[in-house]
PyMOL Python script that loads the backbone (N, CA, C, O; Angstrom):
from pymol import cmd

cmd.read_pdbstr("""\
ATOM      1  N   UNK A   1     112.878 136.341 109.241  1.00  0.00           N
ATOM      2  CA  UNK A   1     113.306 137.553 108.551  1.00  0.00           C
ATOM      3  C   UNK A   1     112.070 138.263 108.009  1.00  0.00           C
ATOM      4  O   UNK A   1     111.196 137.712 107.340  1.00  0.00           O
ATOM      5  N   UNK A   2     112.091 139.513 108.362  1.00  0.00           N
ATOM      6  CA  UNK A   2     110.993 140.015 107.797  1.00  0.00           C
ATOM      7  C   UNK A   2     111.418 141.778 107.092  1.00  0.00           C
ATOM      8  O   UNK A   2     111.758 142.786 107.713  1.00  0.00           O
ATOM      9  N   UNK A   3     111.225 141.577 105.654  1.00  0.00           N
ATOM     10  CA  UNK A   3     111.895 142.714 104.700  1.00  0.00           C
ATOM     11  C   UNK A   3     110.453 143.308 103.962  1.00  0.00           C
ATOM     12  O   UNK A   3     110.481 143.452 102.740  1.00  0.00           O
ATOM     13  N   UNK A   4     109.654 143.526 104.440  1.00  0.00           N
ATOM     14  CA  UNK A   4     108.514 143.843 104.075  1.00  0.00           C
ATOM     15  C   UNK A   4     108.482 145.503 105.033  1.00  0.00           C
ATOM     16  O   UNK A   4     109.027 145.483 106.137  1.00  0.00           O
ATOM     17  N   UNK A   5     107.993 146.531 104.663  1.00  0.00           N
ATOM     18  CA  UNK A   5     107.540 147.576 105.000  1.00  0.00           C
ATOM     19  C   UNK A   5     106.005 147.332 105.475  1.00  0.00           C
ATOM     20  O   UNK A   5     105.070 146.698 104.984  1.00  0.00           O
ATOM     21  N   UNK A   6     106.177 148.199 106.767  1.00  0.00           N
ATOM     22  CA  UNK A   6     104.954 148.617 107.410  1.00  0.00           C
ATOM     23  C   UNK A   6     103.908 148.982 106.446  1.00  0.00           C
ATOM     24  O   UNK A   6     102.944 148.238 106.624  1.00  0.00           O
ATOM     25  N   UNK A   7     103.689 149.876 105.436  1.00  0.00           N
ATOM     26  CA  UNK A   7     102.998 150.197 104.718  1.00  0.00           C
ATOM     27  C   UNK A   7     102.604 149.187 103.482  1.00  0.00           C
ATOM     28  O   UNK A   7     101.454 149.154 103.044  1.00  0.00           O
ATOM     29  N   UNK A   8     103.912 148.173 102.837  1.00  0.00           N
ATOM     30  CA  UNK A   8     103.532 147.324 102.001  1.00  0.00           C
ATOM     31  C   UNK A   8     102.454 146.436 102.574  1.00  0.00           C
ATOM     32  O   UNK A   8     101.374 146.295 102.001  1.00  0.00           O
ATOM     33  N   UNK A   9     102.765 145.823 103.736  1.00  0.00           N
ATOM     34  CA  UNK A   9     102.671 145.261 104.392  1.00  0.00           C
ATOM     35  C   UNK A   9     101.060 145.265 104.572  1.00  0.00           C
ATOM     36  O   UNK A   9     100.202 144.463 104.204  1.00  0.00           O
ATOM     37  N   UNK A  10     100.970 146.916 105.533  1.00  0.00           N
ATOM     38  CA  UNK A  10      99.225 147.103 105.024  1.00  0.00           C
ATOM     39  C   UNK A  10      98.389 147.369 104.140  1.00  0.00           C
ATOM     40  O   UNK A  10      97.164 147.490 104.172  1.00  0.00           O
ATOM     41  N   UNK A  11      98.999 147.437 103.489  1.00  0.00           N
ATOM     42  CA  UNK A  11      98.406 147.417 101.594  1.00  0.00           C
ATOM     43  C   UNK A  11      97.703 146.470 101.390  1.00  0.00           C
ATOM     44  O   UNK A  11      96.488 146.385 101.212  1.00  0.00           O
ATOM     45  N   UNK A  12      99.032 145.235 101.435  1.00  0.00           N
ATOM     46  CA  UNK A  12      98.759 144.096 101.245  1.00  0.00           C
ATOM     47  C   UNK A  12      97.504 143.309 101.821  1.00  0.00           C
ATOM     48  O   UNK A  12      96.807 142.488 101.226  1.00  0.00           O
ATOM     49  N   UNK A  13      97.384 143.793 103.209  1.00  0.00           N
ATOM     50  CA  UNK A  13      96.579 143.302 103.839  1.00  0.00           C
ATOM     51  C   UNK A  13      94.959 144.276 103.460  1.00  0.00           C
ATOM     52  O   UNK A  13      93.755 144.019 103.457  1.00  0.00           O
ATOM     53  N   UNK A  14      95.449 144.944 103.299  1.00  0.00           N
ATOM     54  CA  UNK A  14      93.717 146.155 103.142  1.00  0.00           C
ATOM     55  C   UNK A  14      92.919 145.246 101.625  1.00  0.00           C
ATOM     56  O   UNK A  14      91.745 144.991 101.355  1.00  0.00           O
ATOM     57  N   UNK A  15      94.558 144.902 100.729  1.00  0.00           N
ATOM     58  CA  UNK A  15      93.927 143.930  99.168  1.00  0.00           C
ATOM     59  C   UNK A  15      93.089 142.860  98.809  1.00  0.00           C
ATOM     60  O   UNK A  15      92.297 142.605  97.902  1.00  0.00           O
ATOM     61  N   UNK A  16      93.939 141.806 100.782  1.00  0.00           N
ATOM     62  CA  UNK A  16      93.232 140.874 100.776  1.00  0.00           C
ATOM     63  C   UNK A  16      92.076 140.943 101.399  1.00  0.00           C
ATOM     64  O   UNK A  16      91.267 140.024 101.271  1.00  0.00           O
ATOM     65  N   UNK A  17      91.861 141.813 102.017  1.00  0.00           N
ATOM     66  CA  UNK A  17      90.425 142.094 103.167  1.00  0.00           C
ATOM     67  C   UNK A  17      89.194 142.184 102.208  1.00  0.00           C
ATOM     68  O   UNK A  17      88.052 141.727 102.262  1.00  0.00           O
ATOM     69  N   UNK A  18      90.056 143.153 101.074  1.00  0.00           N
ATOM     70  CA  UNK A  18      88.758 143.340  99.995  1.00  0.00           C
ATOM     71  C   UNK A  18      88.326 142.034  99.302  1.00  0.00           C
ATOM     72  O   UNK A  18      87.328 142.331  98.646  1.00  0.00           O
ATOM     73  N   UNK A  19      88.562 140.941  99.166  1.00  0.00           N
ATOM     74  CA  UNK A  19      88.116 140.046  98.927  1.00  0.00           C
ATOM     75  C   UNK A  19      87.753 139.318  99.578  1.00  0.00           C
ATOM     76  O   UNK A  19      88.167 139.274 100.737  1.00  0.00           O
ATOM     77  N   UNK A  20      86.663 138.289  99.024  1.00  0.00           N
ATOM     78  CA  UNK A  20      85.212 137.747  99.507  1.00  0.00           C
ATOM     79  C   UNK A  20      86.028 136.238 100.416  1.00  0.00           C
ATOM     80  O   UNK A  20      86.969 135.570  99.990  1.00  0.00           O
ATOM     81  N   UNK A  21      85.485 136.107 101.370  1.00  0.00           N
ATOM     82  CA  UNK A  21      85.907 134.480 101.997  1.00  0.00           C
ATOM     83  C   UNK A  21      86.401 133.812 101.350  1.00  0.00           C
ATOM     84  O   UNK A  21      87.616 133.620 101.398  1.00  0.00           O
ATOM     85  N   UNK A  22      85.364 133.063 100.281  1.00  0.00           N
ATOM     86  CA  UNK A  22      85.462 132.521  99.481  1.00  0.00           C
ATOM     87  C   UNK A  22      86.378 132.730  97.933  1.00  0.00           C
ATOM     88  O   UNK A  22      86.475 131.862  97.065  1.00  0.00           O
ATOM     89  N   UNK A  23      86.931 133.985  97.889  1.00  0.00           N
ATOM     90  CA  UNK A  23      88.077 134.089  96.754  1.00  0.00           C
ATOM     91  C   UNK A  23      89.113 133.792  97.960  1.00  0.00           C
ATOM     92  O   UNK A  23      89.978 133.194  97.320  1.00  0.00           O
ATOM     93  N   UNK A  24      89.479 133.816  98.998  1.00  0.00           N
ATOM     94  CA  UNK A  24      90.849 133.797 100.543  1.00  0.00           C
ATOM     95  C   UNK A  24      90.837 132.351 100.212  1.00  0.00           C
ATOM     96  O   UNK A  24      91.832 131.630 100.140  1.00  0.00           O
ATOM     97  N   UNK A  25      89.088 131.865  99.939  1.00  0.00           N
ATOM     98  CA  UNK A  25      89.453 130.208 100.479  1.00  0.00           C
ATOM     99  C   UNK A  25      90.066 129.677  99.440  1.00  0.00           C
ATOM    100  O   UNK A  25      90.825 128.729  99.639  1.00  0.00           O
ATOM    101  N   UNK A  26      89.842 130.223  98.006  1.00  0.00           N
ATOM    102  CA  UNK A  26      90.512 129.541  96.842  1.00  0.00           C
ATOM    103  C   UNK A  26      91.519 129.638  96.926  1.00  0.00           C
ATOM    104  O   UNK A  26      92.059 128.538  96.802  1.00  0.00           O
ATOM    105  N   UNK A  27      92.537 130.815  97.171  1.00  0.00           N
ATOM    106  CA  UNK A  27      93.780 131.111  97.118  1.00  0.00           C
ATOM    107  C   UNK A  27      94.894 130.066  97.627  1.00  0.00           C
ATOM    108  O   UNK A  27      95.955 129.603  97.207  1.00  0.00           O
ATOM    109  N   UNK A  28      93.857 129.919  99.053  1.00  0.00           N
ATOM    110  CA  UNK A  28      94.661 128.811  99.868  1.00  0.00           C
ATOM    111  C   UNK A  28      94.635 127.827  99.160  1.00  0.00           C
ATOM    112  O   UNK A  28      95.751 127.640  98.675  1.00  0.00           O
ATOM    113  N   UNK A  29      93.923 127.107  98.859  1.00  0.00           N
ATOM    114  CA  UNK A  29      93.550 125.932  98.136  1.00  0.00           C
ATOM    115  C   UNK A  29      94.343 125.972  97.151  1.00  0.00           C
ATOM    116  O   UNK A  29      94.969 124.914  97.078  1.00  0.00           O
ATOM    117  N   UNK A  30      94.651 126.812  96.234  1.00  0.00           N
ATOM    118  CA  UNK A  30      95.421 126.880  94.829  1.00  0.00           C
ATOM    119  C   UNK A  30      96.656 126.673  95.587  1.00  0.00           C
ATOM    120  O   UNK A  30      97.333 125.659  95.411  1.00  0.00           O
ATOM    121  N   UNK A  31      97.023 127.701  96.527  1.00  0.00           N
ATOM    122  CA  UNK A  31      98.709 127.604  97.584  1.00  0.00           C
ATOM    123  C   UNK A  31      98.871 126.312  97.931  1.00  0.00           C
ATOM    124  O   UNK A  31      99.996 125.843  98.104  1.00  0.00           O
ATOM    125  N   UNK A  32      97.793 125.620  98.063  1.00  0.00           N
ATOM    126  CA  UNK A  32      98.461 124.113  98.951  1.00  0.00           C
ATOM    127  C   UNK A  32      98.354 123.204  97.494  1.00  0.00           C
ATOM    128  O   UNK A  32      99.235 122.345  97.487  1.00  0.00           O
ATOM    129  N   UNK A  33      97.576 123.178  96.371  1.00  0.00           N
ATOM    130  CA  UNK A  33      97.926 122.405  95.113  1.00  0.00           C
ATOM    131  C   UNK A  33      99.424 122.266  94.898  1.00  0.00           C
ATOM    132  O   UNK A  33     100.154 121.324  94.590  1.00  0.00           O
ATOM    133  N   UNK A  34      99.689 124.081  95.287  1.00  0.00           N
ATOM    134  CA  UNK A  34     100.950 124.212  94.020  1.00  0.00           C
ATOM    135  C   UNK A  34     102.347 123.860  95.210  1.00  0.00           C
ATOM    136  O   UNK A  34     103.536 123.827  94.891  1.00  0.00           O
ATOM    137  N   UNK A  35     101.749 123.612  96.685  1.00  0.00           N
ATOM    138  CA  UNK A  35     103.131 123.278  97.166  1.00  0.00           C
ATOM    139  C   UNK A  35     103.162 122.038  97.898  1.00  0.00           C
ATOM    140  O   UNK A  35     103.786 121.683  98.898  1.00  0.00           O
ATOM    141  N   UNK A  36     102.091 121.310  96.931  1.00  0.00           N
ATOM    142  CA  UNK A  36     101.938 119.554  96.320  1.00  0.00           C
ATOM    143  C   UNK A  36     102.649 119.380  95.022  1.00  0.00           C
ATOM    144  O   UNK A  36     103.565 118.563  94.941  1.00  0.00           O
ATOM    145  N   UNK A  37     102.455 119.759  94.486  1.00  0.00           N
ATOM    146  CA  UNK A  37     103.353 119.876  93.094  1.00  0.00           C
ATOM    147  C   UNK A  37     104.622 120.262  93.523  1.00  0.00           C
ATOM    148  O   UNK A  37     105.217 119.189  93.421  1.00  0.00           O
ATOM    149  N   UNK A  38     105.119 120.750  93.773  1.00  0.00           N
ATOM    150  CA  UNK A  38     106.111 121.370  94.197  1.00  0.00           C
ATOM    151  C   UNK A  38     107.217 119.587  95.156  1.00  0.00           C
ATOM    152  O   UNK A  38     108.218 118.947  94.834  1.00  0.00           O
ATOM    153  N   UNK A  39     106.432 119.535  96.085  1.00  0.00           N
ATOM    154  CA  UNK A  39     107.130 118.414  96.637  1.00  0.00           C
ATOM    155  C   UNK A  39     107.108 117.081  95.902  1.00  0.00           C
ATOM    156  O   UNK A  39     108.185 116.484  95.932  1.00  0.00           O
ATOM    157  N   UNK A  40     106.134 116.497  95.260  1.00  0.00           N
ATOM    158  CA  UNK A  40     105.927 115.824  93.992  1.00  0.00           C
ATOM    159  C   UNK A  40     107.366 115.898  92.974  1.00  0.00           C
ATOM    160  O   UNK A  40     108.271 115.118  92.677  1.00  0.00           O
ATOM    161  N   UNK A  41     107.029 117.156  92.682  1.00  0.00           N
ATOM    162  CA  UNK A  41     108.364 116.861  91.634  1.00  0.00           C
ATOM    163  C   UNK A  41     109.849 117.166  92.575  1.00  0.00           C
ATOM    164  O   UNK A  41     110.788 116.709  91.923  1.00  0.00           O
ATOM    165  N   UNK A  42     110.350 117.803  93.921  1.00  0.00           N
ATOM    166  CA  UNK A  42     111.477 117.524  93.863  1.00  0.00           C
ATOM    167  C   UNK A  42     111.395 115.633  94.738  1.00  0.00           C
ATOM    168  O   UNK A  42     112.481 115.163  95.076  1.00  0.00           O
ATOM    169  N   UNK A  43     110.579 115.092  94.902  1.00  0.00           N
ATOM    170  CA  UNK A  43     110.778 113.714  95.111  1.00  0.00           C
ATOM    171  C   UNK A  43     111.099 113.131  93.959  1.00  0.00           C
ATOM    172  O   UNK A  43     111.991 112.290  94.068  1.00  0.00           O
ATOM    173  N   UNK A  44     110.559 113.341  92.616  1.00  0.00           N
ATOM    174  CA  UNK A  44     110.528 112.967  91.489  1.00  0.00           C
ATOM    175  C   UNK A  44     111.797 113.278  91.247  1.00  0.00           C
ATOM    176  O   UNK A  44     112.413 112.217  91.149  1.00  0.00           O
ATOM    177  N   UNK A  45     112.484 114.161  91.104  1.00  0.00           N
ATOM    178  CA  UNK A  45     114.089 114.784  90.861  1.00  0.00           C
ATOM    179  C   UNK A  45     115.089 113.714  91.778  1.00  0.00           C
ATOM    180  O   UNK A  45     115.969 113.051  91.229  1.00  0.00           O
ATOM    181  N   UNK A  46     114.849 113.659  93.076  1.00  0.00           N
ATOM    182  CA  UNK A  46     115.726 112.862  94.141  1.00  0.00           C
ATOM    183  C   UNK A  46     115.990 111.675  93.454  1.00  0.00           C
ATOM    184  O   UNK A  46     117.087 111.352  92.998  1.00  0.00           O
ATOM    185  N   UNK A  47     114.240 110.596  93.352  1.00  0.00           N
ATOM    186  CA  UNK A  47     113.991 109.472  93.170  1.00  0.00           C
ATOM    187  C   UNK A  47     113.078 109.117  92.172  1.00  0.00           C
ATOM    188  O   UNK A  47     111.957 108.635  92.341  1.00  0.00           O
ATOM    189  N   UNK A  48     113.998 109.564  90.442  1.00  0.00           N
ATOM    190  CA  UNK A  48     112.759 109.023  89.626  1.00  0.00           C
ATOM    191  C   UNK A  48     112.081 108.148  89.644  1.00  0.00           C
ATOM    192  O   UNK A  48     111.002 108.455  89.137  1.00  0.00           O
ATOM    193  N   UNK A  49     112.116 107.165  89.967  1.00  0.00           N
ATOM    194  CA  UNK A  49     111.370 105.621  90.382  1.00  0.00           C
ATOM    195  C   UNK A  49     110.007 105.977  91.366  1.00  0.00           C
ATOM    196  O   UNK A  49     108.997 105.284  91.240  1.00  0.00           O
ATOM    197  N   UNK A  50     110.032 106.643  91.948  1.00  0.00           N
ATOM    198  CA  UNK A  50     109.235 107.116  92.998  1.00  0.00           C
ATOM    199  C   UNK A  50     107.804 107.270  92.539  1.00  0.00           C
ATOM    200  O   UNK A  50     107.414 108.082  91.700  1.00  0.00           O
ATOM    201  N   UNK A  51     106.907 106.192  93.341  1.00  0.00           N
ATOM    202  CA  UNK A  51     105.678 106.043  92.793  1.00  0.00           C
ATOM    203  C   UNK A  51     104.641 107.019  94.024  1.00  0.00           C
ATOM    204  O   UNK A  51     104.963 107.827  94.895  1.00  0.00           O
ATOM    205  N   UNK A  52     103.491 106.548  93.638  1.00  0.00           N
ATOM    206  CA  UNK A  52     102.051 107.567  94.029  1.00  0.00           C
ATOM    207  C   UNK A  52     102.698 107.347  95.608  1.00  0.00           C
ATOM    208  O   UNK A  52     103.146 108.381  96.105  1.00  0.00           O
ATOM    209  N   UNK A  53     102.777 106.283  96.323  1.00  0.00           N
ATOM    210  CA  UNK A  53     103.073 106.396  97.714  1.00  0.00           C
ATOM    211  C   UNK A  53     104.061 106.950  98.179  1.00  0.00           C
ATOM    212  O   UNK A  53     104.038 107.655  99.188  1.00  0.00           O
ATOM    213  N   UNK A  54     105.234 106.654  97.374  1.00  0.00           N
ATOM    214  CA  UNK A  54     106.302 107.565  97.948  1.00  0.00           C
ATOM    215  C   UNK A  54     106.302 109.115  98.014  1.00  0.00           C
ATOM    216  O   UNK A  54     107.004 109.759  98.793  1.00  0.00           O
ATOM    217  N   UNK A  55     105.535 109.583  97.214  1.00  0.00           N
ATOM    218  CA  UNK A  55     105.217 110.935  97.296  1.00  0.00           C
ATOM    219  C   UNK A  55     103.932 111.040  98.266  1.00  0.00           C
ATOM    220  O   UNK A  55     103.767 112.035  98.972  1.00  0.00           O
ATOM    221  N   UNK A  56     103.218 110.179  98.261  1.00  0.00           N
ATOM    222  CA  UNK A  56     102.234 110.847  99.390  1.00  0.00           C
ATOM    223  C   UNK A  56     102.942 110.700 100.826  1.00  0.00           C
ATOM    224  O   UNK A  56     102.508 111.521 101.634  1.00  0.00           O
ATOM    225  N   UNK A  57     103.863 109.901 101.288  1.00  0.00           N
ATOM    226  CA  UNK A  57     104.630 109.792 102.350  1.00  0.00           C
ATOM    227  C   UNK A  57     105.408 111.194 102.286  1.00  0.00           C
ATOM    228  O   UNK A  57     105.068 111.936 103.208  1.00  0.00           O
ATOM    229  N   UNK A  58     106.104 111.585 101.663  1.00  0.00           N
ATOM    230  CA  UNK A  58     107.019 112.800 101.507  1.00  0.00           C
ATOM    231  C   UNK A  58     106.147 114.058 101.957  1.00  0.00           C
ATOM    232  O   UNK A  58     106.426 114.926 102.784  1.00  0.00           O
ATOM    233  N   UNK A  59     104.499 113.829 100.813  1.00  0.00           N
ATOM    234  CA  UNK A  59     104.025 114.967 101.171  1.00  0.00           C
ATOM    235  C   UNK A  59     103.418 115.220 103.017  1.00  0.00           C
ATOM    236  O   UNK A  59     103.293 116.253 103.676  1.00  0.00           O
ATOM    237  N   UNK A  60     103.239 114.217 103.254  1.00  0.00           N
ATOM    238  CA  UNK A  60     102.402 113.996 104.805  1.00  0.00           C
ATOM    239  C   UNK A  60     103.629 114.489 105.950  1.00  0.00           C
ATOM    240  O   UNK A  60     103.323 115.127 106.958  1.00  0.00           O
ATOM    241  N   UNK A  61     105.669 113.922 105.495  1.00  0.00           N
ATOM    242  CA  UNK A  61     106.361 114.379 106.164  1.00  0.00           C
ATOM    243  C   UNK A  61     106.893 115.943 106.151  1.00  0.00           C
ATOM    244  O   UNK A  61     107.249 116.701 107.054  1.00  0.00           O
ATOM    245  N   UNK A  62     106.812 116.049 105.059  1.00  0.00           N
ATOM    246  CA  UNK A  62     107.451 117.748 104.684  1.00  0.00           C
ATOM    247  C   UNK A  62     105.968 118.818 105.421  1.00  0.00           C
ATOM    248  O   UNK A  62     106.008 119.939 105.930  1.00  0.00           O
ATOM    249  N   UNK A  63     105.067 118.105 105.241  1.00  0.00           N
ATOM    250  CA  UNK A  63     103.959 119.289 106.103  1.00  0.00           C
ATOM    251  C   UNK A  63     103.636 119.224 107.410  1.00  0.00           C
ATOM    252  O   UNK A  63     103.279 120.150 108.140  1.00  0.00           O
ATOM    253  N   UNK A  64     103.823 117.740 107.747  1.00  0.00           N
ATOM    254  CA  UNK A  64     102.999 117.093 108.658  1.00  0.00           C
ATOM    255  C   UNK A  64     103.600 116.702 109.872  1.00  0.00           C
ATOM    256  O   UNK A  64     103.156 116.624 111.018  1.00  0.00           O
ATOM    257  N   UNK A  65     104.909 116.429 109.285  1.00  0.00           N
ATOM    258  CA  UNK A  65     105.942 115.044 110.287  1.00  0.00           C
ATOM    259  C   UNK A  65     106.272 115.737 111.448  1.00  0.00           C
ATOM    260  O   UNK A  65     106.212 115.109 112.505  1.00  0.00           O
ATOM    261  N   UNK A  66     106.717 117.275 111.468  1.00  0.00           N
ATOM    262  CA  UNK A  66     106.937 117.455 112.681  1.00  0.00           C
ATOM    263  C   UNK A  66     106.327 117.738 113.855  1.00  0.00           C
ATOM    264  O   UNK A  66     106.914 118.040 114.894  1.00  0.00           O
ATOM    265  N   UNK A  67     104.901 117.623 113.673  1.00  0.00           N
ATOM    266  CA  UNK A  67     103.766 117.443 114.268  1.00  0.00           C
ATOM    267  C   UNK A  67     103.906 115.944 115.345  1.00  0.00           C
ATOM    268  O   UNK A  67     103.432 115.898 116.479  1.00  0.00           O
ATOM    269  N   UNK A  68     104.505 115.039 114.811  1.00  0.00           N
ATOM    270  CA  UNK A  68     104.107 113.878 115.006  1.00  0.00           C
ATOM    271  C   UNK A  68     105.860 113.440 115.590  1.00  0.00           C
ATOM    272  O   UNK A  68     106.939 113.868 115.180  1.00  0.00           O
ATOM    273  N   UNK A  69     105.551 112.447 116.667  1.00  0.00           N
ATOM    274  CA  UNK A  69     106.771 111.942 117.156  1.00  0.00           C
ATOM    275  C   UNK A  69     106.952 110.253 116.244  1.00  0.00           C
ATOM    276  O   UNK A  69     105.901 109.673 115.974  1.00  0.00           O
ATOM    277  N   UNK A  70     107.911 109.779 115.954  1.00  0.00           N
ATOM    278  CA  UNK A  70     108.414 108.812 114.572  1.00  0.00           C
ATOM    279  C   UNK A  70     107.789 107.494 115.040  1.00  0.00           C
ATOM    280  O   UNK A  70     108.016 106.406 114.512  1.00  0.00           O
ATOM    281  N   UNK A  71     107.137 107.663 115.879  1.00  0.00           N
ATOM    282  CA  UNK A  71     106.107 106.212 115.994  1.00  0.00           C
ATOM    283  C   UNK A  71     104.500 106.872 115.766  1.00  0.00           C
ATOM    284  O   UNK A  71     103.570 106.190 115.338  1.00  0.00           O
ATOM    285  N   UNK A  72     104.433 107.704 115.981  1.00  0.00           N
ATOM    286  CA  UNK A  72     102.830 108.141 115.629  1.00  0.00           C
ATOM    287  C   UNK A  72     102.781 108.449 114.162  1.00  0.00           C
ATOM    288  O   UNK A  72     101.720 108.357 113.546  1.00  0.00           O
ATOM    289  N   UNK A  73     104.087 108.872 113.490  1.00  0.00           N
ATOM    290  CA  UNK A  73     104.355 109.199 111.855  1.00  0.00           C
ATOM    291  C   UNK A  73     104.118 107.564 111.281  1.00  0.00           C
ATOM    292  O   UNK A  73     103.405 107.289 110.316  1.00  0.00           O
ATOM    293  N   UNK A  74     104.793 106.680 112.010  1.00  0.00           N
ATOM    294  CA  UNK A  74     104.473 105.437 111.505  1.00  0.00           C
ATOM    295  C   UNK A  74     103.133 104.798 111.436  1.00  0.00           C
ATOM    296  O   UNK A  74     102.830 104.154 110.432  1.00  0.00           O
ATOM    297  N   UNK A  75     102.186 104.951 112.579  1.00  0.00           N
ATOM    298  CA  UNK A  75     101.016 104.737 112.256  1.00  0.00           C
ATOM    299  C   UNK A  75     100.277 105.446 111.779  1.00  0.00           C
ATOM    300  O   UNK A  75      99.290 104.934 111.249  1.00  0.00           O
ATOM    301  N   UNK A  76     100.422 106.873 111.757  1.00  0.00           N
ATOM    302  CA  UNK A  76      99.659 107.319 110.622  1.00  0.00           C
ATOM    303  C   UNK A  76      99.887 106.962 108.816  1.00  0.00           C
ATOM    304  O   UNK A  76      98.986 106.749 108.005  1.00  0.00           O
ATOM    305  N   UNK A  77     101.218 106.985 108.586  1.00  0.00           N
ATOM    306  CA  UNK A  77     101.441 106.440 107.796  1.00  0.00           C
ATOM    307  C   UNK A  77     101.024 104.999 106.849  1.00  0.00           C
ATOM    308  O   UNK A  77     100.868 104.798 105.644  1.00  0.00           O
ATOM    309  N   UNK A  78     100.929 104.012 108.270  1.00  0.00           N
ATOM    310  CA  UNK A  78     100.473 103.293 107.599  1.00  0.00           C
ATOM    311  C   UNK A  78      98.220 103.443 107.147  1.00  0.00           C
ATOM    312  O   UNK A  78      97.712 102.793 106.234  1.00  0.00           O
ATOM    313  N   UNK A  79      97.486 104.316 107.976  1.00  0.00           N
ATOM    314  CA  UNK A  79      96.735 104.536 107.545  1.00  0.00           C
ATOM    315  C   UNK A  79      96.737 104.992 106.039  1.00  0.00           C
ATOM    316  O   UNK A  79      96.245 104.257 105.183  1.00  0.00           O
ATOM    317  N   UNK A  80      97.287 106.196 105.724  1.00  0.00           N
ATOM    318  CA  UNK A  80      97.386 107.046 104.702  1.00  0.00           C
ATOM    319  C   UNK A  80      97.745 106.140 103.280  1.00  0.00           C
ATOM    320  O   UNK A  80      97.009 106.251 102.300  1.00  0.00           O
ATOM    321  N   UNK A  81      98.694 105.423 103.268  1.00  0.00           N
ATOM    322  CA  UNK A  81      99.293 104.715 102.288  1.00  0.00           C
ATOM    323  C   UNK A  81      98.976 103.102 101.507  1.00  0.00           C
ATOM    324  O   UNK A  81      99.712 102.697 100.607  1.00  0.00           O
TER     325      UNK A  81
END
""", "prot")
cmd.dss("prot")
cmd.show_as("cartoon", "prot")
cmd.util.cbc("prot")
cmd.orient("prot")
């Protein structure tokens, strides 16, 4: 779905152009903190019990997993954890 105007749209983009690599690269970086946090706490909501691994498993499947067919998720997994 896309509800964005042609013109917002290039605004938007002319805003981010004006900034330096390196403010783009933070942004991202701040974007992927906050949608670590983000999966963190609704694992935390599901499964309060849920320790450091169970969330790093969650986070590796919710970004990662469908990348990966459920035996290559398993050995990566067990690297990661």
């Amino acid at each position: 779905m896309k509800d964005t105007s042609p013109e917002v749209e290039a605004r938007f983009h002319e805003m981010m152009m004006q900034k330096s690599g390196e403010e783009r690269l933070k942004m991202g970086f701040s974007m992927f903190d906050m949608v670590r946090m983000q999966i963190a706490a609704s694992v935390k909501m599901k499964k309060p019990d849920a320790d450091e691994r169970d969330i790093r498993r969650e986070i590796f499947l919710r970004l990662y997993g469908h990348e990966f067919s459920p035996k290559e998720q398993e050995k990566i997994q067990k690297c990661i954890l």
